[in-house]
Backbone as CSV, one residue per row, in Angstrom:
resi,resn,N_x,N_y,N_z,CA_x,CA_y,CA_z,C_x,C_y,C_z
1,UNK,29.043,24.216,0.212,27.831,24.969,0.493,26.622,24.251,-0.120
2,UNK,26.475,22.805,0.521,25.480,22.044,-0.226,23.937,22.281,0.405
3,UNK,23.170,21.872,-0.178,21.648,21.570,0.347,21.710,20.868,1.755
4,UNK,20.947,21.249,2.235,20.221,20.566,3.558,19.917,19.746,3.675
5,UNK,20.384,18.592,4.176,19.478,17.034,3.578,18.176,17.325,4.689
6,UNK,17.269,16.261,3.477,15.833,16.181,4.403,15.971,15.382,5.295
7,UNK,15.241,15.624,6.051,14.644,14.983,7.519,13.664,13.992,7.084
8,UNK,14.366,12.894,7.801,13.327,11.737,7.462,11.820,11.497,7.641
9,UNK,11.167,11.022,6.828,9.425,11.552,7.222,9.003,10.320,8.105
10,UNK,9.904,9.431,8.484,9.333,8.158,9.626,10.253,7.973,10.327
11,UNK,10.008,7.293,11.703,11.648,6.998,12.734,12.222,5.963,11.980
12,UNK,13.327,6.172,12.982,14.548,5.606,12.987,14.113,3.850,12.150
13,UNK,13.289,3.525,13.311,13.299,1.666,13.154,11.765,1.683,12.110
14,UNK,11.914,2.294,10.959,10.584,2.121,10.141,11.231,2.850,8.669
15,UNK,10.142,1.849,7.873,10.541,2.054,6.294,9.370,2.228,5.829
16,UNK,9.389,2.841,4.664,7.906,3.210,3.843,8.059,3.164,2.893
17,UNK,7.031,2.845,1.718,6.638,2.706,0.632,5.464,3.425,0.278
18,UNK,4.887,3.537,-0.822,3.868,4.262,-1.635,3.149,3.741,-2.852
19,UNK,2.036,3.127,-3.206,1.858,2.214,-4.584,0.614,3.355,-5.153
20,UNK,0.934,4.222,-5.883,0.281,5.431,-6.497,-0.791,4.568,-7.806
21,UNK,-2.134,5.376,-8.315,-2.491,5.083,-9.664,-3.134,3.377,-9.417
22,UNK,-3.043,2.810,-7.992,-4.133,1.660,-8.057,-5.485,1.382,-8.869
23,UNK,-5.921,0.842,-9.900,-7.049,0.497,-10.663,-8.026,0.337,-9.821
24,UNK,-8.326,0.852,-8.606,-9.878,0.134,-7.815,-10.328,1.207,-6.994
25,UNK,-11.368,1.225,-6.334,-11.870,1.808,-6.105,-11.053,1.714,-4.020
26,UNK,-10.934,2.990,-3.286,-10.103,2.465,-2.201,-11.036,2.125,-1.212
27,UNK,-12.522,1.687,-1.349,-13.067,0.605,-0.456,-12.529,-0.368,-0.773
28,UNK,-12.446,-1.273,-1.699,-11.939,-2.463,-2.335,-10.543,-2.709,-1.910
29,UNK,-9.751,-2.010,-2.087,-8.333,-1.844,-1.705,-8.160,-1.805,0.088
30,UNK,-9.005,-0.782,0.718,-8.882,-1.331,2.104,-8.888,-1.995,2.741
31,UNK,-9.931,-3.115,2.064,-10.289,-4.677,2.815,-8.793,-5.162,3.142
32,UNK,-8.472,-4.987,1.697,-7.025,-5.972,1.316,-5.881,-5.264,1.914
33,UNK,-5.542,-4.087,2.497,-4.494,-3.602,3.505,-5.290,-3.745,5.074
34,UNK,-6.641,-4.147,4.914,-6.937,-4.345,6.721,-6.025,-5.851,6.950
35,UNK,-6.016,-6.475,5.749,-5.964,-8.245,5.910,-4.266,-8.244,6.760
36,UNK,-3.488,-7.205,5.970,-1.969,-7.291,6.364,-1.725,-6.555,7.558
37,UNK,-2.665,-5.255,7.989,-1.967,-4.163,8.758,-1.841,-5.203,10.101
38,UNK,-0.345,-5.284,10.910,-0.496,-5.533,12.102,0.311,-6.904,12.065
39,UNK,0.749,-7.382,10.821,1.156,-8.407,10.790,2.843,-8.939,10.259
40,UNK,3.128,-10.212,10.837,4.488,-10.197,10.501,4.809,-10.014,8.885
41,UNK,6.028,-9.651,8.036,5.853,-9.347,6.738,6.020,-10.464,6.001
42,UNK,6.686,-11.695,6.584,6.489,-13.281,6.235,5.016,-13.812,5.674
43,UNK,4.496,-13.245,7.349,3.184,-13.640,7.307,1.973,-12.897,6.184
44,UNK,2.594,-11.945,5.977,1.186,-11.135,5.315,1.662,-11.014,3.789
45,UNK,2.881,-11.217,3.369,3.283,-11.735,2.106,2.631,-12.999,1.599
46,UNK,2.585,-14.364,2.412,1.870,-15.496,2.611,0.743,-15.135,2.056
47,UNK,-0.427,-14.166,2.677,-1.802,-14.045,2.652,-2.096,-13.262,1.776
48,UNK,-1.343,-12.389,1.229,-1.393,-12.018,-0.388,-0.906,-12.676,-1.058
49,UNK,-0.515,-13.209,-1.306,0.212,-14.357,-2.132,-0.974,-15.469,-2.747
50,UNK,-1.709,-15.795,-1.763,-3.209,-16.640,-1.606,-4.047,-16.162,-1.641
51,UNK,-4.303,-14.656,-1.706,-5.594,-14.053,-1.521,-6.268,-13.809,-2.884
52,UNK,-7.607,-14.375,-3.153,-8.462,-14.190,-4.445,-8.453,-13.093,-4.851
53,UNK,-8.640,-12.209,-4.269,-8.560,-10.301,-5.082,-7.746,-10.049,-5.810
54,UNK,-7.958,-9.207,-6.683,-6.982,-8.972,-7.965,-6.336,-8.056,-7.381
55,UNK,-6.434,-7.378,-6.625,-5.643,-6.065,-6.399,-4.614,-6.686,-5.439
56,UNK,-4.532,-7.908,-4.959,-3.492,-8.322,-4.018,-2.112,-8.438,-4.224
57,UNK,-2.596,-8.366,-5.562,-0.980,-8.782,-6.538,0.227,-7.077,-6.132
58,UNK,-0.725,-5.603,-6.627,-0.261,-4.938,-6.564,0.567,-4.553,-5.034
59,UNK,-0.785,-4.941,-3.807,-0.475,-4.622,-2.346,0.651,-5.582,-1.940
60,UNK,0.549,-7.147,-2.896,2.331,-7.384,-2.291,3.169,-6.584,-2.963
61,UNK,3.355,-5.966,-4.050,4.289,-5.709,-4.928,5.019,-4.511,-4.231
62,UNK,4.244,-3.734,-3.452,4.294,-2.146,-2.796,4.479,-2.818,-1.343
63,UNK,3.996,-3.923,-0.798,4.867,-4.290,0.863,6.223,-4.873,0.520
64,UNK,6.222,-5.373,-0.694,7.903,-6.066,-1.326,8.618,-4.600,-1.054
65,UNK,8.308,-3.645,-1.737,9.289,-2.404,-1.617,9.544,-1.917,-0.075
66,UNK,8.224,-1.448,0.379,8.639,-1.530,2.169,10.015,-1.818,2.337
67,UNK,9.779,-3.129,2.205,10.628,-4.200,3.007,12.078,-3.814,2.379
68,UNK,12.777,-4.052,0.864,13.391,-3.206,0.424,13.945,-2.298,0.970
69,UNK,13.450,-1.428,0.886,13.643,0.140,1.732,14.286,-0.169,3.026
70,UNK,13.142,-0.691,3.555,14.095,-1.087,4.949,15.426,-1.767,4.880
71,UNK,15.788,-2.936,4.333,16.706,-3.917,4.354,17.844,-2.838,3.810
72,UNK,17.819,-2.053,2.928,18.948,-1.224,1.558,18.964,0.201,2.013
73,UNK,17.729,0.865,2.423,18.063,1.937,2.796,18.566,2.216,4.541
74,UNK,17.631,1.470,5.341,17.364,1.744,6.548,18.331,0.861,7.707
75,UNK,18.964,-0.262,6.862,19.638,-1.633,7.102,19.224,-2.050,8.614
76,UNK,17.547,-2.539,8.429,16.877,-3.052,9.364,16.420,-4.398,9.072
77,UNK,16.414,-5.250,9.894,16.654,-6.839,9.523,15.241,-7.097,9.776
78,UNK,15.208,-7.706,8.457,13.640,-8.429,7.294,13.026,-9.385,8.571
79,UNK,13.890,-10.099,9.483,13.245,-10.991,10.060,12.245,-10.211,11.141
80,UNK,12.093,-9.177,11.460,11.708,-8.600,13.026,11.069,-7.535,12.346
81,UNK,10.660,-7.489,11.248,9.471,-6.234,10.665,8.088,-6.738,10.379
82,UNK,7.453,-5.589,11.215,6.071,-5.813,10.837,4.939,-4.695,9.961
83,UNK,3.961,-5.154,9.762,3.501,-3.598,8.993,2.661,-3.159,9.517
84,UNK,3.227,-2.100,10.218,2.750,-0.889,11.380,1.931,-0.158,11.016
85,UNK,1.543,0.419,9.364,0.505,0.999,9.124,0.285,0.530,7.642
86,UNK,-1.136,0.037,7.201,-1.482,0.625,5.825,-2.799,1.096,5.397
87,UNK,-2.271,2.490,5.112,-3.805,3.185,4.838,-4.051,3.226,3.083
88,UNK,-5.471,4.002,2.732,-5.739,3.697,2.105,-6.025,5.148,1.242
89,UNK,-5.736,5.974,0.687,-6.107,7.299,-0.072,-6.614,7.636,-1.587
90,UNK,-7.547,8.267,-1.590,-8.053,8.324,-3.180,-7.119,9.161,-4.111
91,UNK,-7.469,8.692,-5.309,-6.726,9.101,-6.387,-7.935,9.834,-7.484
92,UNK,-7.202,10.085,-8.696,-8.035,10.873,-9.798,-9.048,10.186,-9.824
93,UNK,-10.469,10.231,-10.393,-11.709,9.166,-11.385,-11.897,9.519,-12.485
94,UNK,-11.580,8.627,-13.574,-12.267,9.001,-14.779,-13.151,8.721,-14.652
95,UNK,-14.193,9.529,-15.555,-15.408,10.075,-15.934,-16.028,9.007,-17.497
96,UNK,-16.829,8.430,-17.192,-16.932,7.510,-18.388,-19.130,7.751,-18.382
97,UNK,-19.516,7.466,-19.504,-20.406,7.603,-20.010,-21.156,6.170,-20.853
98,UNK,-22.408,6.411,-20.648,-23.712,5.267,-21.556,-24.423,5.850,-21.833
99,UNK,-24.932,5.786,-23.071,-26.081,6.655,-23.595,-27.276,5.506,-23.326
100,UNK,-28.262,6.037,-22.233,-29.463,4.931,-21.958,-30.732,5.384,-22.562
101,UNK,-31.964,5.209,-21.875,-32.815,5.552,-22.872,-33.604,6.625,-22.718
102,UNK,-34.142,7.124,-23.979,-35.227,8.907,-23.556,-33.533,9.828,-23.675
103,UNK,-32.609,9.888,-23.948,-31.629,11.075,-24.187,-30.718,10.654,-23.039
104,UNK,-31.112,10.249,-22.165,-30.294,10.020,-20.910,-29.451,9.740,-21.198
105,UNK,-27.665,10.031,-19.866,-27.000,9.578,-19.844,-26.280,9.152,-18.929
106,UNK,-25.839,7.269,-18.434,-25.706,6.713,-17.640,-24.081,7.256,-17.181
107,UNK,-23.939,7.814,-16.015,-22.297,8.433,-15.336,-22.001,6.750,-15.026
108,UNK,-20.490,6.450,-15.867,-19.722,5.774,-14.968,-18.487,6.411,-14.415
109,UNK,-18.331,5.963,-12.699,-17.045,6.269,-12.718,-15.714,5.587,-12.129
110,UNK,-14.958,5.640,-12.986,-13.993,4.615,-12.454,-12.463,5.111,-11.886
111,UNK,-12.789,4.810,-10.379,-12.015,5.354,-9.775,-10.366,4.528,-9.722
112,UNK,-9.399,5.547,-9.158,-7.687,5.311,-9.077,-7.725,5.198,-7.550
113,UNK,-6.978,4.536,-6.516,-6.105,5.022,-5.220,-5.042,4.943,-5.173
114,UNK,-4.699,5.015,-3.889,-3.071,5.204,-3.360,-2.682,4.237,-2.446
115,UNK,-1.751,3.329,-2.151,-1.497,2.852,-0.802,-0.519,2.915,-0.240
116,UNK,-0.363,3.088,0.897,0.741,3.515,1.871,1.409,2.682,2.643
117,UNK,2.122,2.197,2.747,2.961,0.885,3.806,3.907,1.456,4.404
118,UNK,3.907,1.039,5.705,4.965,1.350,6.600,5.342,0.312,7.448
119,UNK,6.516,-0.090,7.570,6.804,-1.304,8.073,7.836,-0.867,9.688
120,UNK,7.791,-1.440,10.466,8.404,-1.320,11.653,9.338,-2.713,12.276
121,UNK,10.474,-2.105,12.666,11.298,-3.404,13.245,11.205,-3.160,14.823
122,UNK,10.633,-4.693,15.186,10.335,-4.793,16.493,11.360,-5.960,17.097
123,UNK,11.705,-5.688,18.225,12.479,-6.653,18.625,11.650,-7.936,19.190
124,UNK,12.040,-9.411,18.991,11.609,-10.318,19.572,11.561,-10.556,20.830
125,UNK,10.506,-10.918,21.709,10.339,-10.833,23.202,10.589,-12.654,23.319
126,UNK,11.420,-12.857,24.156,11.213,-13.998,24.145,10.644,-14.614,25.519
C-alpha cells in the first residue's frame, strides 16, 4: 500500500536540471543561457567553457547535470541531446547599504537567480 509515484514533470525524450542561489543578477545570467539555448550539448559546453563571464562556469556546471540526468536517469544517449530550453528566474536580494552624504543612505542591492535547463534527445536526420 505504497505512495503514488510522481508523474514526470517533462516527456519522455527530455531531462532537466535546476542551478538555484546564482550570485548575479538574471539579466546577466540570461545573456549567458541565450548563448546555449538551441544548441548541440557538445557544442554549448565548448562555448561555456570559452566564454569570459564569470557566471559561465556555474551555467556549465547545471547543463553538466542536465546531461547526467538524462544519460543515468532517463538512459537517453549524450550524443543526440540538445538544450531545448533555458530560462532564467529571480531569486531572494539582499539588501545592502552606504551611508552618503547630508544623512543619506545609498540602497545597494544584490541580487540571487535561478536557472533552468532542459535538454532534449533528437534523432539525427541524415
Amino acid at each position: 500500500m505504497g505512495k503514488e509515484k510522481n508523474p514526470r514533470r517533462v516527456a519522455e525524450n527530455e531531462a532537466m536540471a535546476k542551478a538555484r542561489m546564482l550570485r548575479t543578477s538574471p539579466q546577466k545570467l540570461n545573456l549567458v543561457a541565450a548563448m546555449i539555448r538551441g544548441k548541440k550539448v557538445d557544442r554549448a559546453l565548448a562555448d561555456l567553457t570559452f566564454s569570459k563571464k564569470r557566471i559561465a562556469e556555474d551555467v556549465k556546471k547545471c547543463l553538466q547535470s542536465a546531461i547526467a540526468n538524462a544519460e543515468n536517469n532517463h538512459n537517453l544517449d549524450v550524443d543526440e541531446l540538445i538544450v531545448a530550453e533555458a530560462y532564467v528566474g529571480k531569486n531572494m536580494t539582499l539588501k545592502r547599504g552606504k551611508p552618503r552624504a547630508r544623512g543619506r543612505f545609498g540602497k545597494i542591492v544584490k541580487p540571487f537567480s535561478e536557472l533552468t535547463i532542459k535538454v532534449r534527445q533528437v534523432e539525427e536526420q541524415a
